[in-house]
C-alpha positions in Angstrom: 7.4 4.1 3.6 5.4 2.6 0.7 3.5 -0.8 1.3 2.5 -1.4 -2.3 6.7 -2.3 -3.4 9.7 -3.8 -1.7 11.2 -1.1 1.1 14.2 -2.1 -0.5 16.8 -0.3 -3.2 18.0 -3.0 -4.8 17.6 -6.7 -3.8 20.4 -9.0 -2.4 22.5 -11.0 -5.4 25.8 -12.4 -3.1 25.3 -13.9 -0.3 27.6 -11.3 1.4 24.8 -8.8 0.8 22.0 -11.1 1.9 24.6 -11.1 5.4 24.7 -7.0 4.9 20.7 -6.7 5.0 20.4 -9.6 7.9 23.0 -7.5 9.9 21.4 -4.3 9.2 17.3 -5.7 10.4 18.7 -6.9 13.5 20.9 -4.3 14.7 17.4 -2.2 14.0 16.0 -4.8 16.5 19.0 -4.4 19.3 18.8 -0.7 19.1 14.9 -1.1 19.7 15.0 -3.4 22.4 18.2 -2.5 24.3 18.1 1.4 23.8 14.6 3.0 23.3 12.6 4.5 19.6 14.6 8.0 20.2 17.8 6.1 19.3 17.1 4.5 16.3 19.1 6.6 13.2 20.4 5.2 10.2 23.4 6.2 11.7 23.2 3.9 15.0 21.4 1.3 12.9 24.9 1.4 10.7 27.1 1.6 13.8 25.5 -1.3 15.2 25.5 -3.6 12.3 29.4 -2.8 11.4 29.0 -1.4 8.2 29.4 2.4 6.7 26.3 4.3 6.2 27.0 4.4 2.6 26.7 1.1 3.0 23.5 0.5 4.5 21.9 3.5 2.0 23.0 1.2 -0.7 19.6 -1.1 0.3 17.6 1.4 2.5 16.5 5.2 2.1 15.8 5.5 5.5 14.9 3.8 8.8 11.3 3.6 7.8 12.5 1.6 4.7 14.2 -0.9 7.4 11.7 -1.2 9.2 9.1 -2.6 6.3 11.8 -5.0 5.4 12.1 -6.0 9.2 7.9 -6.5 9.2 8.4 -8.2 5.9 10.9 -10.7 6.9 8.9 -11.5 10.5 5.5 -12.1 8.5 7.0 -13.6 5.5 8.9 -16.1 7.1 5.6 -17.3 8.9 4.1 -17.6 5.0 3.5 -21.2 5.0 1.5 -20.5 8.7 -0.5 -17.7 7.3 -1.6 -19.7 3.9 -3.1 -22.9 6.5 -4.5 -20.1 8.6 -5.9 -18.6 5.2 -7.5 -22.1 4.0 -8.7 -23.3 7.5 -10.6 -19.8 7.6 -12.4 -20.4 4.3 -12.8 -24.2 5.5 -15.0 -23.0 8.7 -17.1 -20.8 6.9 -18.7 -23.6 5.3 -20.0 -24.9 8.5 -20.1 -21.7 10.9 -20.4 -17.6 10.3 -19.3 -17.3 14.0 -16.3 -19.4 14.1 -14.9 -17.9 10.7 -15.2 -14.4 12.2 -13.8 -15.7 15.4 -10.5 -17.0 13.7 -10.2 -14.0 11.4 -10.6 -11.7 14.0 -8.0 -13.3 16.0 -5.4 -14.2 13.1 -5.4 -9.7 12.4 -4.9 -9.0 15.4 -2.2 -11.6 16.1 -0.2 -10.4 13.2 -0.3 -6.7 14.9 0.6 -8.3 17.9 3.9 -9.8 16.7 5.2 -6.4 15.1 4.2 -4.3 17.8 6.1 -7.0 19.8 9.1 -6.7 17.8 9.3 -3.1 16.3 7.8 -1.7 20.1 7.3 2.5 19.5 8.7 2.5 16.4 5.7 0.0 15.2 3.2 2.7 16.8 4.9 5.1 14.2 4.8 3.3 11.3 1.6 0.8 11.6 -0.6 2.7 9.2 1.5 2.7 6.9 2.3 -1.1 6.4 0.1 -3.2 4.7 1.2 -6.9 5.0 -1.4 -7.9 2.3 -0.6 -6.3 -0.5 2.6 -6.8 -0.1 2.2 -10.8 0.0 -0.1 -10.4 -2.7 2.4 -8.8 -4.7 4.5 -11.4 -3.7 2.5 -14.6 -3.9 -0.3 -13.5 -6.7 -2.1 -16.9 -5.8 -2.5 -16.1 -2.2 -6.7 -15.3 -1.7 -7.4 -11.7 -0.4 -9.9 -11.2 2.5 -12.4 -9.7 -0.1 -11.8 -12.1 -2.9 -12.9 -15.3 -0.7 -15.2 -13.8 2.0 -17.9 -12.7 0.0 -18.9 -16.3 -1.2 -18.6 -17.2 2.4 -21.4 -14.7 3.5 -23.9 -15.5 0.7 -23.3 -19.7 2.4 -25.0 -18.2 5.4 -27.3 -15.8 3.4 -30.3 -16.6 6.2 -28.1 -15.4 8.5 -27.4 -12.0 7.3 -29.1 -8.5 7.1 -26.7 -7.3 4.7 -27.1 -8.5 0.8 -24.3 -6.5 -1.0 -22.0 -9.5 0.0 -18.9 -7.8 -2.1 -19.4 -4.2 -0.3 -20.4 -6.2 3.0 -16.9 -8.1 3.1 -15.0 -4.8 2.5 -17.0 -3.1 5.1 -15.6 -5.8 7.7 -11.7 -5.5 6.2 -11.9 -1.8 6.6 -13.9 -2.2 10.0 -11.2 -4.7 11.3 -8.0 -3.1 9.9 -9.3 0.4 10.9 -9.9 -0.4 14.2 -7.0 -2.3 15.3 -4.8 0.6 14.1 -7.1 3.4 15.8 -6.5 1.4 18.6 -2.8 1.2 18.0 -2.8 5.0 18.2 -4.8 5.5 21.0 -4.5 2.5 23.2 -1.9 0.4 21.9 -1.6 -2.2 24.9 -5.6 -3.1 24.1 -4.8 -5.1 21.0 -2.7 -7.8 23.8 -6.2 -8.7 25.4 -8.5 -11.0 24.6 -11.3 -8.9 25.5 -10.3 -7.0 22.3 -10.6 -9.4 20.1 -13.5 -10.6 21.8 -15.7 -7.1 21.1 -14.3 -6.6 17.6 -15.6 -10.4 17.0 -19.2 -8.7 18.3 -19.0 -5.7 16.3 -18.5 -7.4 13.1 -21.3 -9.8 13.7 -23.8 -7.7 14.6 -23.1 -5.8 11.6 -23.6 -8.7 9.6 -26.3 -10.4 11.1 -30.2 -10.1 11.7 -31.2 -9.0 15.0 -33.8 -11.1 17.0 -36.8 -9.8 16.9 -38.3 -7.3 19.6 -40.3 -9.4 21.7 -39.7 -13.0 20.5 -38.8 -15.3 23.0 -36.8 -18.4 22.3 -39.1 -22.1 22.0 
């Protein structure tokens, strides 16, 4: 399942076909939910939603190709949240290092939260594999990437900071972030629910960033 183009065949031009590929997602979902990962064919998904299998590979290759339309649809249709999450992020890293890491920290993992949610096992099979941010950037060419805004917001807190590449610093923390939550996923999928998860991946990626006090100083 590519992440880099639209999981589907050929887009929707009726609305009957916009029903086909609504009816097709969720009985994904239902199968998911009511009878367990093993179940899930193209051929149960096609059961479910009423239609021939000819007609569901008409739109879909496979049930991996459903299931990035089904992440798709889920994130997309929180766009408008994700774009004020986006701008309040680069808002608090003029005034605090901490607090931007905090929320950006929190808003990835969220986003794994709500597919793994949704998509259950199946997610666990398919989460390296999606990449929500190139798609939407694909999508919505205007929408700032973590490493096209985060960079400037570093060098604001320069004093701060041990690193000084701010460019290689800020992909460091993307691939840090991303790569951890889906080692986790793999290994230890209910982890990503807690908040002591977040709260040690918000620690790992500011002590990477950051000076360390100095051996032996005491606080006036």
């Amino acid at each position: 399942m590519a992440s880099n183009h639209s999981p589907l065949r050929r887009s929707p031009t009726q609305s009957r076909a916009a029903a086909t590929l609504k009816a097709i997602r969720e009985a994904a979902l239902r199968i998911l939910k009511q009878e367990g990962h093993a179940r899930l064919t193209t051929n149960r998904i096609a059961e479910v939603a009423g239609i021939s299998i000819g007609s569901l590979y008409q739109y879909y290759s496979d049930k991996h190709a459903i299931a990035a339309d089904i992440c798709n649809e889920l994130l997309t249709s929180e766009l408008d949240e994700i774009n004020r999450l986006d701008r309040q992020t680069i808002a608090l890293a003029k005034d605090s290092l901490d607090a931007t890491l905090a929320f950006f920290v929190e808003e990835h993992v969220a986003r794994h939260r709500r597919l793994y949610l949704q998509l259950l096992d199946f997610y666990l099979e398919i989460h390296w594999k999606y990449d929500f941010e190139s798609y939407s950037l694909k999508r919505y060419p205007d929408k700032p990437t973590t490493t096209a805004w985060l960079p400037s917001a570093l060098k604001r807190h320069h004093e701060l900071l041990r690193v000084t590449d701010y460019a290689l610093a800020a992909q460091m923390v993307v691939n840090a972030l991303e790569g951890t939550i889906h080692a986790t996923l793999d290994r230890n999928p209910e982890l990503i629910l807690t908040q002591g998860f977040i709260d040690e991946l918000h620690a790992m990626l500011v002590r990477y960033l950051t000076k360390l006090p100095v051996e032996g100083s005491t606080n006036d």
